[in-house]
ROSE-963922 format. One line per field, with one value per residue (C-alpha): residue in one letter; x, y, z. Coordinates in Angstrom, 3 decimals. Layout:
N
type = (a, ...)
xx = (X, ...)
yy = (Y, ...)
zz = (Z, ...)
end
This chain:
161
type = (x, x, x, x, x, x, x, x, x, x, x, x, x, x, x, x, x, x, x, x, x, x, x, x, x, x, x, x, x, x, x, x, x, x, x, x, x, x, x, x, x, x, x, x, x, x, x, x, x, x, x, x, x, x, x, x, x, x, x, x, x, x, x, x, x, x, x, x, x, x, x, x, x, x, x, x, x, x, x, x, x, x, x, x, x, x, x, x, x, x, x, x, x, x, x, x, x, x, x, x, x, x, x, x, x, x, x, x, x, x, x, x, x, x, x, x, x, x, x, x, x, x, x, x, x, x, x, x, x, x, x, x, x, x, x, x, x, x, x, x, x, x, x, x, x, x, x, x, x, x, x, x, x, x, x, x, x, x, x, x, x)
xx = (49.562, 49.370, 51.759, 49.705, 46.908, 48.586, 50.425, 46.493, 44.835, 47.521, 47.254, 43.479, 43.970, 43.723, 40.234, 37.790, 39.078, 38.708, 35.681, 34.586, 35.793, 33.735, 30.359, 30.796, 31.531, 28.284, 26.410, 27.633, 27.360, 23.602, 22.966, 24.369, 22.757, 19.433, 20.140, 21.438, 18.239, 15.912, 17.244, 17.292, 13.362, 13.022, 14.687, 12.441, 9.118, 10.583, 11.074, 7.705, 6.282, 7.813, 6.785, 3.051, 3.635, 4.984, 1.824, -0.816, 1.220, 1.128, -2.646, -3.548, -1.881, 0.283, 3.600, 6.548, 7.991, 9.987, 9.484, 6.758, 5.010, 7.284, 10.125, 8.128, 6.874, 10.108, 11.229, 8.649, 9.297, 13.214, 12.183, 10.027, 12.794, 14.603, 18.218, 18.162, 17.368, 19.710, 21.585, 21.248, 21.595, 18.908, 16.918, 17.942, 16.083, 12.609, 10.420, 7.282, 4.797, 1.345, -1.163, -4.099, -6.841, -8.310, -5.755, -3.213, -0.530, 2.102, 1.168, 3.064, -0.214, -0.631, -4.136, -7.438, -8.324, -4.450, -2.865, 0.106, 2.407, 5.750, 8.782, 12.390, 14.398, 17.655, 18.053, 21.391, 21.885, 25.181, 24.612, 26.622, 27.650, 27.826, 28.771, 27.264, 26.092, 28.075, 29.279, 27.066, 24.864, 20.525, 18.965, 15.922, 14.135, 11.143, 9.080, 6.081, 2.415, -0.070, -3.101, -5.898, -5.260, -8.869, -10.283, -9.465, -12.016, -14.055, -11.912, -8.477, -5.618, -2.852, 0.591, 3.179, 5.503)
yy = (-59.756, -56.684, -54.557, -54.843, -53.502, -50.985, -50.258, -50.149, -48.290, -45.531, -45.521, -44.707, -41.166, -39.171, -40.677, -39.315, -35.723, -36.314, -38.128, -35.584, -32.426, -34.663, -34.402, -30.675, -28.618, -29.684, -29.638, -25.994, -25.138, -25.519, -24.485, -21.005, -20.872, -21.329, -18.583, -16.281, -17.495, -16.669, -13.096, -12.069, -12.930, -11.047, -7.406, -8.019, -8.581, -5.260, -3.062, -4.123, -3.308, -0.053, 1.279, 0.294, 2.016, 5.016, 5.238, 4.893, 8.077, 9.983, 9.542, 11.036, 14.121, 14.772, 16.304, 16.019, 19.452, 21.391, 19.012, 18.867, 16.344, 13.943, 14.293, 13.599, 10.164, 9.726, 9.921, 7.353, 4.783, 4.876, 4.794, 1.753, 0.102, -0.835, 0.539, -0.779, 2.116, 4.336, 7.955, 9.723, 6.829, 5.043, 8.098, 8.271, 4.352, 5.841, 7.242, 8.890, 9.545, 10.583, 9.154, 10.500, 8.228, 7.894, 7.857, 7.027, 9.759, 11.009, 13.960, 16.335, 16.989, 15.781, 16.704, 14.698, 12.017, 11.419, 7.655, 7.672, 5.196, 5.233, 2.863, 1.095, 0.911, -0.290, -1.585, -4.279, -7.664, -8.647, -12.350, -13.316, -16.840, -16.567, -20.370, -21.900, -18.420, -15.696, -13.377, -10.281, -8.711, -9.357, -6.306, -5.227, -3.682, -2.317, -3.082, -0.506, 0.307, 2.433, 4.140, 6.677, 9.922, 10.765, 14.487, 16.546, 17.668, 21.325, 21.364, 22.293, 22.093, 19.110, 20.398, 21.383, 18.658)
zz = (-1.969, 0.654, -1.174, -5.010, -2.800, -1.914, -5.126, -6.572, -4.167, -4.709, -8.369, -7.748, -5.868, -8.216, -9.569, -7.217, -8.300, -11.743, -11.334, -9.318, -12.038, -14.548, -12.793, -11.288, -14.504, -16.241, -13.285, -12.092, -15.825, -15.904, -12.618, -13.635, -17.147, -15.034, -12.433, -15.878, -17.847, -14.662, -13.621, -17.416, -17.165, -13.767, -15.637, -18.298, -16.265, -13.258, -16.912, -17.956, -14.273, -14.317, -17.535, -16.570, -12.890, -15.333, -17.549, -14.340, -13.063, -16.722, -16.726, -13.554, -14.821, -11.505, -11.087, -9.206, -7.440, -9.842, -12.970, -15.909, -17.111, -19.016, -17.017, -13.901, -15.498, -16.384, -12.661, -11.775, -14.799, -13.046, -9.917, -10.146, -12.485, -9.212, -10.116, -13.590, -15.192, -12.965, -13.819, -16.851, -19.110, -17.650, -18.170, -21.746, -22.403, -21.514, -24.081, -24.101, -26.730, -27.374, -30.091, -31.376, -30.658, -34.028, -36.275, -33.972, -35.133, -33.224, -31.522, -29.125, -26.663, -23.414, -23.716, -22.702, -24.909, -26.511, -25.939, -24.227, -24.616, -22.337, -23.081, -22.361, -25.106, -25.972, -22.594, -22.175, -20.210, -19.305, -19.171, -15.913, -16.941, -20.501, -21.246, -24.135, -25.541, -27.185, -24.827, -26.297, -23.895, -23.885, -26.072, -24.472, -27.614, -26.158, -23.419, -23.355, -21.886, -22.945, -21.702, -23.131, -20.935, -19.732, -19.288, -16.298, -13.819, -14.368, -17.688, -16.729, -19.141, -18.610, -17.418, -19.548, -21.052)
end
C-alpha cells in the first residue's frame, strides 16, 4: 500500500510546474499588455503637454539666448517632452505654423493676430511587450495646440523666425 503512494506522489512532481507555467504565462501576458497599453497613453498625453507648454511660450513672444523665434519654441516643446523628443530627430517631429485668422491660410508671419499652431508628428512607440499585437511600432500622427498670438505692447514687431 505505502509504496503505490509513493510511486503516485512521484508521478505528480512535475504537476505543480506545469500547473504553475499554465496560470503564469496568461497572467504575466496581460499584466505586461496593461503596463505597454498604459505607458503608450502616458507619451501620448507628456507629447500633448508639451506641445501646449510650446504654444503658451510662442505667444508671449520670448526668446531664448542666441535663438529666434521658432527654434526657441522648438527648444521648449523638447524640453517639456521629457526625453522623448530628444537630439536632432526629436527636433525634426516638431512643427510650427502660422494661420491667418480669417481665412485660416498658411502664413509665414509671426505677427500679432496670426494662429499658431505647433505640433509632433510622426512620432514612434516601440511597444515593449508586443504579444498579441504585431510587432510594428505606435505612430503618433499628430498631436498639436494652437493659440491666437496677441499684439505686443507700445507696438513692437515679433522676433524674427
Amino acid at each position: 500500500m505505502r509504496a503505490a503512494t509513493e510511486n503516485r506522489r512521484r508521478g505528480q512532481k512535475g504537476n505543480a510546474f506545469v500547473e504553475a507555467a499554465f496560470v503564469l504565462v496568461p497572467l504575466l501576458a496581460l499584466i505586461f499588455a496593461i503596463i505597454d497599453f498604459g505607458l503608450s497613453i502616458f507619451v501620448m498625453s507628456t507629447l500633448q503637454h508639451a506641445v501646449r507648454e510650446g504654444v503658451r511660450y510662442a505667444i508671449t513672444y520670448q526668446t531664448q539666448t542666441g535663438m529666434g523665434h521658432d527654434a526657441s519654441i522648438k527648444s521648449v516643446v523638447q524640453s517639456e517632452a521629457m526625453g522623448f523628443l530628444a537630439g536632432q530627430a526629436g527636433l525634426n517631429k516638431i512643427y510650427i505654423r502660422y494661420f491667418d485668422p480669417v481665412t485660416l491660410t498658411q502664413v509665414s508671419s509671426n505677427g500679432p493676430g496670426n494662429v499658431i499652431e505647433v505640433s509632433v508628428e510622426g512620432f514612434t512607440w516601440g511597444w515593449l511587450a508586443p504579444l498579441l499585437r504585431s510587432a510594428s511600432p505606435l505612430t503618433i500622427s499628430s498631436t498639436m495646440a494652437s493659440d491666437r498670438m496677441e499684439s505686443l505692447p507700445g507696438g513692437q514687431q515679433p522676433p524674427p523666425r
